[in-house]
N, C-alpha and C positions, 0 to 999 in steps of 0.2 A: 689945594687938596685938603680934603677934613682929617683933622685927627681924631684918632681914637683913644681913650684915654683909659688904660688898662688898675684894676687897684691895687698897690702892693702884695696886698693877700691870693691876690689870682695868680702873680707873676711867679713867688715862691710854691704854690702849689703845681704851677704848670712845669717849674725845672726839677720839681719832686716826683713827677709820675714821667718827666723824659729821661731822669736818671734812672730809675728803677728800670725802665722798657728797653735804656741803653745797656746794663747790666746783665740784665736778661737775656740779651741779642746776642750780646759778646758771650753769656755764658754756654748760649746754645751754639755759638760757630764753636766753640775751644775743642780740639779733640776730646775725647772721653780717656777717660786714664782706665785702664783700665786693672782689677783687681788681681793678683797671681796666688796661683793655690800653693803651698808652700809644702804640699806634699803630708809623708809620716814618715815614722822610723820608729820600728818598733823592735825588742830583741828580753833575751832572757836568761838566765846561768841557773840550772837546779842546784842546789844544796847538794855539799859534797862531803863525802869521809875518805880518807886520807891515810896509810899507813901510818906508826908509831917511823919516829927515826931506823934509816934501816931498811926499809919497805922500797921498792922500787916506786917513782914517781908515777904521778894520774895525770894523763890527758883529761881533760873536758871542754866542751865544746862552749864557748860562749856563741849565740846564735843572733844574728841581726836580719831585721827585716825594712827592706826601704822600697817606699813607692811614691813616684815621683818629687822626693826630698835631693836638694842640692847640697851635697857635702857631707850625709852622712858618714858618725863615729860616732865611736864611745870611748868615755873616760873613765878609766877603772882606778878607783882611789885602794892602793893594800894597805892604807896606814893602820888600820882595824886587824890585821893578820901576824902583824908585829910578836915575834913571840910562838909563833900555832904555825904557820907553815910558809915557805916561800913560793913567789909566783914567777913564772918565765913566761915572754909574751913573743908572737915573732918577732922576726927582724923588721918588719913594713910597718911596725908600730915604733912609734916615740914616747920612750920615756922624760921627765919630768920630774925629780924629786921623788915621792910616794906616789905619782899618779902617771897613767900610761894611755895613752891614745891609739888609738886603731880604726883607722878610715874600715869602710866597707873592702873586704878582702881583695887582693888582686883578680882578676879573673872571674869575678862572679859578674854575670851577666841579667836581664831580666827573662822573667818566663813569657807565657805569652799574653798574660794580661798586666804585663812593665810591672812587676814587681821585681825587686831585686834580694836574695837568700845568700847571706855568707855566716860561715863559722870563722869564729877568732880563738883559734884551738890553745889554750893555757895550760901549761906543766906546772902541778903542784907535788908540792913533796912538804914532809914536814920540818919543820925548822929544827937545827942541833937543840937538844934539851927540853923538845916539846915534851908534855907527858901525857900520858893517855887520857883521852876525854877532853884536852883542849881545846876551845872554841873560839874562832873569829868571823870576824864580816867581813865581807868583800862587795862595797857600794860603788855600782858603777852607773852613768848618765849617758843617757841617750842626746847628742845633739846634731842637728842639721838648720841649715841655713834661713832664716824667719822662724824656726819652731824655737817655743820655751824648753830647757833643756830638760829633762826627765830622770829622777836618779830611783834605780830601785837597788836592793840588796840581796845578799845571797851568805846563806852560814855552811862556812869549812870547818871541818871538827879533825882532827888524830885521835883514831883506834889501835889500840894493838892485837895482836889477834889475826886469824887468818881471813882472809879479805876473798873467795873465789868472785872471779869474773869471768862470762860466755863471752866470747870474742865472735863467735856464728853472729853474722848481720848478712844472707846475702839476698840476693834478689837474682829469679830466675824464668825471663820470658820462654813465648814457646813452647812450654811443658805437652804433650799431648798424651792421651788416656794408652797405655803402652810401656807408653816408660818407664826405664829404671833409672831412678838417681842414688846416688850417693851424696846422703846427706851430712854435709861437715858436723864434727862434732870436736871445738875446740876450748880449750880451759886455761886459765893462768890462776895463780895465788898472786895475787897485788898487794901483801898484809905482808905483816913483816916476821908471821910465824908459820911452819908447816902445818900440813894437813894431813889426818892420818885417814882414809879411807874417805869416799864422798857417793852423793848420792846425786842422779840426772834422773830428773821426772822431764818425758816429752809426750807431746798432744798431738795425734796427727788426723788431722778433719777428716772427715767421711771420704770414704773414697782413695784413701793413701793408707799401702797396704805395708806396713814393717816386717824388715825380717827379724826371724828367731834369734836370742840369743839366750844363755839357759844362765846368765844370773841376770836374769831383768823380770817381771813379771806385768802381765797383759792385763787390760779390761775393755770395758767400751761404758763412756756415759753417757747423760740424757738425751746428748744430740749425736749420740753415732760416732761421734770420736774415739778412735784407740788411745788408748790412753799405758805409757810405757813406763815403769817404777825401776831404774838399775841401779846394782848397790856395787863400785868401783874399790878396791883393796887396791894400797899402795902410800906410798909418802908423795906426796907436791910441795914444793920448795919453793921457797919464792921467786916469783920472778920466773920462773921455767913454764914453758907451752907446752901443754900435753894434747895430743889429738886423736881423735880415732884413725888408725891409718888410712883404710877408703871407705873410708864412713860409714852412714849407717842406711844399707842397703833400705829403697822404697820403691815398690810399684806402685804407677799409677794405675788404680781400678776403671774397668765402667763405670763406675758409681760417682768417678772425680767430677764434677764440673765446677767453672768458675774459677775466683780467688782462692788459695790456698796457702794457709801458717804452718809452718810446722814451728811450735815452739817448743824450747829446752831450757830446764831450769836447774843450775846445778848450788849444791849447800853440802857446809861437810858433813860427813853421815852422824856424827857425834850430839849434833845439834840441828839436826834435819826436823822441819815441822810436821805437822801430822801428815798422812798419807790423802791423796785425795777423796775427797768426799764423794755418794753414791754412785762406786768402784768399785768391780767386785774383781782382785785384780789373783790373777794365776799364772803357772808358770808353762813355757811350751817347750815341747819338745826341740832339743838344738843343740849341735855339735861343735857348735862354738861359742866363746865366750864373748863378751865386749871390753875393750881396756883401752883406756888412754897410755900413749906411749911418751915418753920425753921430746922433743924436738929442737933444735935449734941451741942458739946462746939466750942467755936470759935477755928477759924483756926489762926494759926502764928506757923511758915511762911506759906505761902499759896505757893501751887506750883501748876503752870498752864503757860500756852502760850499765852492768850492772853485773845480777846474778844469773839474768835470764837475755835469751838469745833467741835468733828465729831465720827459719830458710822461708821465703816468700814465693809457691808458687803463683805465676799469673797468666789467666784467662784461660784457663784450660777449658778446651773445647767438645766437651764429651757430648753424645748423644743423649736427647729422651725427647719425649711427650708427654705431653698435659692434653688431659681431654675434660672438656665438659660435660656434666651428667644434666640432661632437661628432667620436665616431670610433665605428668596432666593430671590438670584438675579437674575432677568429676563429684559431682555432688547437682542438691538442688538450689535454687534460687535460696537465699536465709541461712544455708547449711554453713556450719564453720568448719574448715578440713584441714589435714596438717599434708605440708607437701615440703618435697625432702629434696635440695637440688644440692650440686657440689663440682668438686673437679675429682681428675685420676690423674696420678701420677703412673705410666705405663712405662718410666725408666729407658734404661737403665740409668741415666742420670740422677742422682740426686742436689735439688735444688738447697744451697745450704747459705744461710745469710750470719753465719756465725762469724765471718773475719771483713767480709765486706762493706754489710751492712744495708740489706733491703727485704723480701717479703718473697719469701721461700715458698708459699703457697697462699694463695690470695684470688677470690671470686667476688664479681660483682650481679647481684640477681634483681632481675625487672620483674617485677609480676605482671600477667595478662591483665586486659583492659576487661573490667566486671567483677574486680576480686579489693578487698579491702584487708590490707596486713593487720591483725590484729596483735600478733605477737612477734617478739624475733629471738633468737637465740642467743646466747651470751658470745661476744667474738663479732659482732654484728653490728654495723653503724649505718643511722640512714643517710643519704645524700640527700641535698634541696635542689628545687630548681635554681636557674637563676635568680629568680625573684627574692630567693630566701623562703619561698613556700614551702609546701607540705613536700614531704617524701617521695621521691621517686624511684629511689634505688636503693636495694642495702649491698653494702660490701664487708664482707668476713673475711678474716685474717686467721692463718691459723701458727704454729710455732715457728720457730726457725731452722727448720729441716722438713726437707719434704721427701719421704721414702718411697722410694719404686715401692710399686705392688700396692700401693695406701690409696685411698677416698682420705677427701677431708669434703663433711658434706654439713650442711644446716640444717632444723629443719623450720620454716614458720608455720604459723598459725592465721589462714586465711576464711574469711568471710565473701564467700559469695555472692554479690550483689547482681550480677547478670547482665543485660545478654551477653554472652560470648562476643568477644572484639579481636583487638589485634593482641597476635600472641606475646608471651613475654620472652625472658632470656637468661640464662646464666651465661658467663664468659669470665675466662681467663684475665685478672684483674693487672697484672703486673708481669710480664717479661721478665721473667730474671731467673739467668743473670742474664740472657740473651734470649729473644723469638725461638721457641721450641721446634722441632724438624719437621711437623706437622701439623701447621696453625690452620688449614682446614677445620681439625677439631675443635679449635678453642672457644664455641660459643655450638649454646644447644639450645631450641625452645622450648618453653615453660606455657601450656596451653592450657586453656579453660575447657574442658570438655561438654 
């Protein structure tokens, strides 16, 4: 048999390109490993003030947010509080020296898009000997399992002085145009000094009709809101709940639809800020007065937000219609004409985007085929095609209340170019807060004549 005689140089090149293709072979059989998203966790503590010594204790919420993180807590170091105030943590949390841990709270669950929402609710009070105007940090980290850990801060001060807080947080489905509620109306002194008389200014949106009381004084401002000024006589002590007994009488109107706030803001009357601004506010007739009464044993810790409170109605379902107004354009070939389209508010609902947040009165207008927009009204945006082309449509926007019995209308400035085509349109740009009881109306033609 002949040999073949191979060159050194060839032999080490041929085990260099069968190792690389072996490496490669193996690399592609190897399972793939695959990567793990290690989730977030995210959370916050507002900046807090604190009674002088004396003062009933402050709830605050530390708040945590996790989604798909393994193991979330937080680490709250109080070494920086030393001095200025103490902190109490639950019992589900581990203390440590100066720092304190707190898994994601018992019980809290995810919503529906697996995110997971817990408060880690912290009792402060101020420290024996703090003195007024004292200030500390309170730096706390966010960690969960592969994430870097995250440390933000938060400043606790002691005030002396009187401290009012709303305790009203409620939330109430179901509401329907008929109703009357009683709206709580509840107060503590959290401070660790009395209060000699106080002042509740409330705001009730369009459509939420208050009762009289004859030391309070009425107005209405730019969006239709009653707007309520009462001036309370009496001593508040610390620590004691005062409430209005069955609160504060509300029909709901016709005019209610949708979301609805009612907010209340109470401050002692001594150092009350100015009164609200363009309000023209008067007094009504009424046989009775309004007062907060004592209730209960004093509160420690007191838990609340602030100075201002709020009853939430939701989704109330009041009647109305929105109609379309079309137009025709008549003119000649070259002629430039002004043509005036809109909607109507026929109520008795009023659309009001003041708490919810959307577009209370909103139309979108097509102009007939043979007409060229030359101008548009201020309020008024064009739309493109897909393309990112020329204009096809404008849509105007008008404030954020829309009143039975109102036009909100435009007008443009159109160039006739000719022949008469397909007609155009105004329509109802926005549903809200819900499809109107007679959406037959909601779109009208706009023709070239």
């Amino acid at each position: 048999m002949d040999s073949v005689r191979v060159p050194r140089g060839g032999i080490l090149r041929a085990l260099t390109v069968l190792a690389v293709v072996t490496a490669g072979a193996g690399a592609a059989a190897a399972p793939a490993v695959a990567r793990t998203d290690p989730g977030q966790i995210n959370g916050w503590f507002n900046d807090l003030t604190v009674g002088a010594p004396g003062a009933p204790g402050r709830t605050a919420p530390l708040s945590l947010t996790s989604t798909g993180a393994t193991d979330p807590r937080v680490t709250v170091d109080v070494t920086g509080l030393t001095g200025v105030v103490t902190a109490s943590f639950p019992d589900w949390c581990v203390a440590e020296g100066t720092s304190v841990t707190c898994p994601m709270p018992p019980g809290a669950t995810p919503d529906e898009y697996g995110t997971v929402n817990g408060i880690v609710p912290v009792v402060f009070r101020a420290a024996p000997g703090a003195v007024d105007g004292a200030t500390g940090t309170l730096d706390y980290t966010l960690r969960a399992e592969g994430l870097e850990p995250r440390t933000q801060q938060a400043t606790i001060s002691v005030r002396s002085g009187p401290d009012l807080v709303d305790l009203v947080d409620e939330y109430v489905p179901g509401t329907e145009v008929g109703d009357v509620r009683d709206v709580p109306v509840v107060v503590v002194n959290a401070g660790d000094q009395p209060v000699e008389d106080l002042r509740v200014t409330f705001r009730f949106p369009v459509g939420l009709l208050p009762a009289s009381y004859r030391n309070c004084r009425y107005g209405t401002d730019t969006v239709l809101a009653t707007v309520v000024v009462c001036t309370l006589r009496g001593t508040f002590a610390p620590g004691i709940r005062h409430e209005l007994r069955h609160g504060f009488t509300t029909t709901v109107g016709p005019a209610a639809l949708g979301d609805k706030r009612i907010s209340q803001f109470v401050e002692p009357r001594a150092t009350a800020g100015p009164l609200p601004g363009n309000v023209r506010l008067t007094r009504r007739e009424a046989d009775r007065a309004l007062r907060l009464r004592p209730v209960g044993e004093p509160l420690d810790p007191v838990t609340g937000n602030g100075a201002g409170g709020g009853t939430y109605l939701r989704d109330i379902r009041g009647a109305f219609d929105i109609v379309a107004e079309g137009a025709t354009v008549t003119g000649a070939v070259g002629d430039t004409v002004r043509v005036t389209v809109g909607i109507r508010n026929d109520g008795p609902g009023v659309p009001d985007d003041t708490v919810s947040g959307g577009h209370a009165g909103a139309f979108i207008f097509t102009p007939p085929a043979g007409v060229t927009v030359l101008a548009r009204p201020t309020g008024c945006g064009p739309t493109g095609d897909d393309e990112g082309g020329a204009p096809t449509a404008w849509v105007c926007y008008q404030g954020t209340v829309f009143p039975a019995g109102q036009s909100f209308t435009a007008p443009f400035d159109l160039r006739i170019d000719g022949p008469a085509g397909a007609p155009g349109e105004v329509r109802v740009y926005c549903e809200y807060p819900r499809p109107d009881d007679n959406p037959a109306n909601n779109a009208a033609p706009v023709t070239l004549g």
